[in-house]
Residue frames as a rotation matrix with the C-alpha (Angstrom) as fourth column:
UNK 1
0.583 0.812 0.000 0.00
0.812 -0.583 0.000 0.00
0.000 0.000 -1.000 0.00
UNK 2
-0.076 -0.284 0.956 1.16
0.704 -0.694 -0.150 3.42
0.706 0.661 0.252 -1.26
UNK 3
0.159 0.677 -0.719 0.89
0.791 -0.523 -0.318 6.54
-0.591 -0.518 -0.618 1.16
UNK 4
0.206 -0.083 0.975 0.61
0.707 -0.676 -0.207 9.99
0.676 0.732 -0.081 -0.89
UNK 5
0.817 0.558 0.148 1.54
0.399 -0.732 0.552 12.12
0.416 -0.392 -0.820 2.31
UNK 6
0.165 -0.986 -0.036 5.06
0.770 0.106 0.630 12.19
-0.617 -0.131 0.776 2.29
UNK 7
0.725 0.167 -0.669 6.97
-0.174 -0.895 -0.411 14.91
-0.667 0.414 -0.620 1.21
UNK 8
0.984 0.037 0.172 8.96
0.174 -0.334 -0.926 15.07
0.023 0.942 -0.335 -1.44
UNK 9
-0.260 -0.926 -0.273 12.56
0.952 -0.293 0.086 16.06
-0.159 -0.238 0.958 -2.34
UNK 10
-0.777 -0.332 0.534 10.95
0.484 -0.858 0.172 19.67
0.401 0.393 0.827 -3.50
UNK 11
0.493 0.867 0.073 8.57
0.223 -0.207 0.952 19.97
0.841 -0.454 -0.296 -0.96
UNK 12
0.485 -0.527 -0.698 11.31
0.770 -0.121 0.626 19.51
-0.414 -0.841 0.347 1.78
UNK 13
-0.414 -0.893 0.177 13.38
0.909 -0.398 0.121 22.25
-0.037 0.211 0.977 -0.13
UNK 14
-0.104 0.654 0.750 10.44
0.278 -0.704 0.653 24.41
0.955 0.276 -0.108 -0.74
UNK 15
0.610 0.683 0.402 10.01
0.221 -0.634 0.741 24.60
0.761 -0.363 -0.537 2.62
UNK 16
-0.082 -0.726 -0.682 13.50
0.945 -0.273 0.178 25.30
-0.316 -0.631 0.709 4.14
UNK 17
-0.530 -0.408 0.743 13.75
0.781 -0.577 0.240 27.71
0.331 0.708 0.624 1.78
UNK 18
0.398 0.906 -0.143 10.14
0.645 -0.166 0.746 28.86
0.652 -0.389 -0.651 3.50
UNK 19
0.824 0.077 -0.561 11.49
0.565 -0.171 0.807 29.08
-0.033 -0.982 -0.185 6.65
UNK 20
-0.271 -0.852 0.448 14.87
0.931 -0.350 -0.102 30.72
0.244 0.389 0.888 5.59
UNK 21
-0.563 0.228 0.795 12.87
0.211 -0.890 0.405 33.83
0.799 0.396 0.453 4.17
UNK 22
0.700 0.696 -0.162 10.59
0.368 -0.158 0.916 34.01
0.612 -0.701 -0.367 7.61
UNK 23
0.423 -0.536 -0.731 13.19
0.906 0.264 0.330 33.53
0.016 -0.802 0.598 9.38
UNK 24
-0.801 -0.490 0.343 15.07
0.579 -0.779 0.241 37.08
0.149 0.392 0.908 7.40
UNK 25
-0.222 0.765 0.605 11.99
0.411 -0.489 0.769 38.64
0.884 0.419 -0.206 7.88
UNK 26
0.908 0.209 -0.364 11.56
0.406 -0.214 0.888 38.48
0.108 -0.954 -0.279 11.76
UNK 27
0.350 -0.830 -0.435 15.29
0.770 -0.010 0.638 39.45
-0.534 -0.558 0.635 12.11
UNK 28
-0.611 -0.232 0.757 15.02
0.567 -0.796 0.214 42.33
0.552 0.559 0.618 9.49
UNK 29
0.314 0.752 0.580 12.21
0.265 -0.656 0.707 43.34
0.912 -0.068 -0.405 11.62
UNK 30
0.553 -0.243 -0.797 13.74
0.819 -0.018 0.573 42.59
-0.153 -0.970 0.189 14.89
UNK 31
-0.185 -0.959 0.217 16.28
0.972 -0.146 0.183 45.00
-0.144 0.244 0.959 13.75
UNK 32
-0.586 0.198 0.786 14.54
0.072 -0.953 0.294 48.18
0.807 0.229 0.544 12.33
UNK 33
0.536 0.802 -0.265 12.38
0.415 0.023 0.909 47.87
0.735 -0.597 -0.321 15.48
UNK 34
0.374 -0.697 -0.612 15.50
0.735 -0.179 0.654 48.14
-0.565 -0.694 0.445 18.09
UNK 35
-0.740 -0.509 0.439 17.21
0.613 -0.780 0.128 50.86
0.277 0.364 0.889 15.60
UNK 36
-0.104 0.679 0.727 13.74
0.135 -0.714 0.687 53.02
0.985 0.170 -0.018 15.60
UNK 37
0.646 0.755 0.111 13.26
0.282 -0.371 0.885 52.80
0.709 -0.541 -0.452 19.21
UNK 38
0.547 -0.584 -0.599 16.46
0.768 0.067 0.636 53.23
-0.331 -0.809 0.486 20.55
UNK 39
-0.254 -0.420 0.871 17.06
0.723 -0.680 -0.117 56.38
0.642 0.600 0.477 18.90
UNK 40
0.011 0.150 -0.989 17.21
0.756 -0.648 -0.090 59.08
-0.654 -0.747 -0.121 21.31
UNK 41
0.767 0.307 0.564 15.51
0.616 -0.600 -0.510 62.62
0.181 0.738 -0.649 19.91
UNK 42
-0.331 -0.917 0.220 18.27
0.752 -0.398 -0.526 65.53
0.570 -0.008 0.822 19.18
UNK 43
0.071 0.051 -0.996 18.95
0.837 -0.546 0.032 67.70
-0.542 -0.836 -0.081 21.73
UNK 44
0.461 -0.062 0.885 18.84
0.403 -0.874 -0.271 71.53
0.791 0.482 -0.378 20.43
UNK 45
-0.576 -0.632 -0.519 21.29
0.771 -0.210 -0.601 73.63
0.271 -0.746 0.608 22.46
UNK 46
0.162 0.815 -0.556 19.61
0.943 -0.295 -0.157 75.38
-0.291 -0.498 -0.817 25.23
UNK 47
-0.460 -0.175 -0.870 20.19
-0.068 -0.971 0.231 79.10
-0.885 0.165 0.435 23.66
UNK 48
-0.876 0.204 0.437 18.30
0.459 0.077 0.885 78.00
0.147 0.976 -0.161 20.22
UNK 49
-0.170 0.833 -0.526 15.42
-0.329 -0.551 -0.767 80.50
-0.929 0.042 0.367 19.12
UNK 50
0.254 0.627 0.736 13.12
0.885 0.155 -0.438 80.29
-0.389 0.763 -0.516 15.89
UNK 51
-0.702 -0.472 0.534 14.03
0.706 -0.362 0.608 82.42
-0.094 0.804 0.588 13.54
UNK 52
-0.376 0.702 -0.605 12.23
0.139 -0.602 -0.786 85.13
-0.916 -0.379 0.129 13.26
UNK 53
0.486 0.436 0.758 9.66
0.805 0.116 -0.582 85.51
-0.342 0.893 -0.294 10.11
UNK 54
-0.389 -0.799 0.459 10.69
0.914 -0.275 0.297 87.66
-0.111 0.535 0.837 7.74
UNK 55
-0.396 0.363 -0.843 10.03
0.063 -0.906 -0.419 91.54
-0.916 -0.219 0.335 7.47
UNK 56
0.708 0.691 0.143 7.50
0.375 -0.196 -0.906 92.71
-0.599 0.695 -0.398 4.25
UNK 57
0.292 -0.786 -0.545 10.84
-0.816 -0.502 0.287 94.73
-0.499 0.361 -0.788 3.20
UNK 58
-0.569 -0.782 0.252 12.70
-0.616 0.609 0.500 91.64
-0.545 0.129 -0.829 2.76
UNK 59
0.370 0.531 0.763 9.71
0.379 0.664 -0.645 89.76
-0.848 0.527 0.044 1.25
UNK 60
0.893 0.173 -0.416 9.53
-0.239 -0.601 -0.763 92.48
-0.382 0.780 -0.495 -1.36
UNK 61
0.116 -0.918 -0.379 13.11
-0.917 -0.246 0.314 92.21
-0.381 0.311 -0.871 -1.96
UNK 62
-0.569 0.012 0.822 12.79
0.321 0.923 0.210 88.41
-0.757 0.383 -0.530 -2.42
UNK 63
0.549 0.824 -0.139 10.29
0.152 -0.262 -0.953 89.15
-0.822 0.502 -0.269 -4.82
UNK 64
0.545 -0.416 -0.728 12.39
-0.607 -0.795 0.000 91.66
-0.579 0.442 -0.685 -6.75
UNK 65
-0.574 -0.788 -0.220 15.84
-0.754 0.406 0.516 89.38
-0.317 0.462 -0.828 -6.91
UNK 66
-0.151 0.284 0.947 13.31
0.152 0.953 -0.262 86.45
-0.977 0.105 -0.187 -8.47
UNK 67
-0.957 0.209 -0.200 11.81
-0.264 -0.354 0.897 88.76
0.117 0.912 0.394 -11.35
UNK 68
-0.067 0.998 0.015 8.07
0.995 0.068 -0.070 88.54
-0.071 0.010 -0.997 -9.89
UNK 69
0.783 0.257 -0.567 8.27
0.311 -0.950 -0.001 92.52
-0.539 -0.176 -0.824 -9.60
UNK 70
0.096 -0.808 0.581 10.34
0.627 -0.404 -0.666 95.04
0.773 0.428 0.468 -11.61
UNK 71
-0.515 -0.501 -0.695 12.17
0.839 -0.130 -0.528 97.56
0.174 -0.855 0.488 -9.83
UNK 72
-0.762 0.381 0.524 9.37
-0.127 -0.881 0.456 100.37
0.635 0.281 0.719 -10.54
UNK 73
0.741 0.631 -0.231 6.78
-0.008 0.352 0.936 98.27
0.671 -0.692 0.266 -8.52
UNK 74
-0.050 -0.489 -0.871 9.45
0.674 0.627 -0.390 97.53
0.737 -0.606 0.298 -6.10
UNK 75
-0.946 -0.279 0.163 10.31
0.177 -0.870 -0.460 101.05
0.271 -0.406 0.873 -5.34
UNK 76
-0.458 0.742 0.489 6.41
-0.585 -0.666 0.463 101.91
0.669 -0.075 0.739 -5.17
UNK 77
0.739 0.286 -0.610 5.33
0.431 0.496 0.754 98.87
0.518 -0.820 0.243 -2.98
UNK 78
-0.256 -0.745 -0.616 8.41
0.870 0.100 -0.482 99.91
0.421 -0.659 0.623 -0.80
UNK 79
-0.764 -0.005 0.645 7.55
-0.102 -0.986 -0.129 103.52
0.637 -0.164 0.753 -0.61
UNK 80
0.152 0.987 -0.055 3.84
-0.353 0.106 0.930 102.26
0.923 -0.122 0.365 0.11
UNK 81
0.457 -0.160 -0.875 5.08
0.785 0.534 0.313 100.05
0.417 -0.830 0.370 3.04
UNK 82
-0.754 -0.370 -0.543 7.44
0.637 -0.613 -0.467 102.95
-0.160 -0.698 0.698 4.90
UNK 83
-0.717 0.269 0.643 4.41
0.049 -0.900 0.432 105.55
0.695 0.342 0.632 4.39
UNK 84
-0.795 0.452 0.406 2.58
-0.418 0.077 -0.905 103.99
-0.440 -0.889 0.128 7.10
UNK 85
-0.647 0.504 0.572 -0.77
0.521 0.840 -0.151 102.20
-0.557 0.200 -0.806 7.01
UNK 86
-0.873 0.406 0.270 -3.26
-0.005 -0.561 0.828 103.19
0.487 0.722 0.492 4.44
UNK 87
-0.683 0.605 0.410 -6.85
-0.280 0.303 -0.911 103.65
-0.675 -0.737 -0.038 5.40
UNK 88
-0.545 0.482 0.686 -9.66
0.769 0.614 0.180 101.57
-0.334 0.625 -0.705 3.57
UNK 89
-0.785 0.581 0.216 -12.10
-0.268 -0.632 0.728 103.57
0.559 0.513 0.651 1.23
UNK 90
-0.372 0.921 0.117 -15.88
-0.007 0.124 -0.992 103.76
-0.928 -0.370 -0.040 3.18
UNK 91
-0.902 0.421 -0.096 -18.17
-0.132 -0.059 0.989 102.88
0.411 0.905 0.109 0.70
C-alpha cells in the first residue's frame, strides 16, 4: 500500500527555503524595530530660538531678486510700506 503524504525532495526544499525567508523577515524586523526605538531625539542647544519671520521689506526684496516685480513696482510697494498704514475707502 502506497501513502501519498510524504513529502517530497521539493517539498522539503520548498520549505527550508520557506522558513529561511521568515526567518530574514523576523530578524530584518527585529532589527529596524530596536534601531527606531532606541534612537534618542536631538537635543537643540539650550540658547536656540526660531528664527524670526521675515520683514514685508525683505519679502519684497525676495520678490524683486526672483523677477516677480520690476524695480518700478518695487520702489512703489516699498515707498507704500514705509508711508505707514493706508486707510480703507468707506463705501
Amino acid at each position: 500500500m502506497m501513502y501519498w503524504n510524504d513529502m517530497g525532495g521539493w517539498g522539503l526544499g520548498l520549505m527550508a527555503i520557506g522558513v529561511l525567508l521568515l526567518l530574514g523577515v523576523l530578524v530584518a524586523l527585529v532589527l529596524a524595530l530596536t534601531g527606531y526605538l532606541g534612537r534618542t531625539p536631538r537635543q537643540r542647544p539650550p540658547d536656540w530660538q526660531p528664527a524670526p519671520p521675515p520683514s514685508p521689506e525683505q519679502l519684497l526684496a525676495e520678490r524683486l531678486a526672483r523677477g516677480e516685480i520690476d524695480p518700478d513696482e518695487y520702489r512703489h510697494r516699498l515707498d507704500t510700506l514705509r508711508s505707514g498704514p493706508s486707510r480703507p475707502a468707506s463705501g
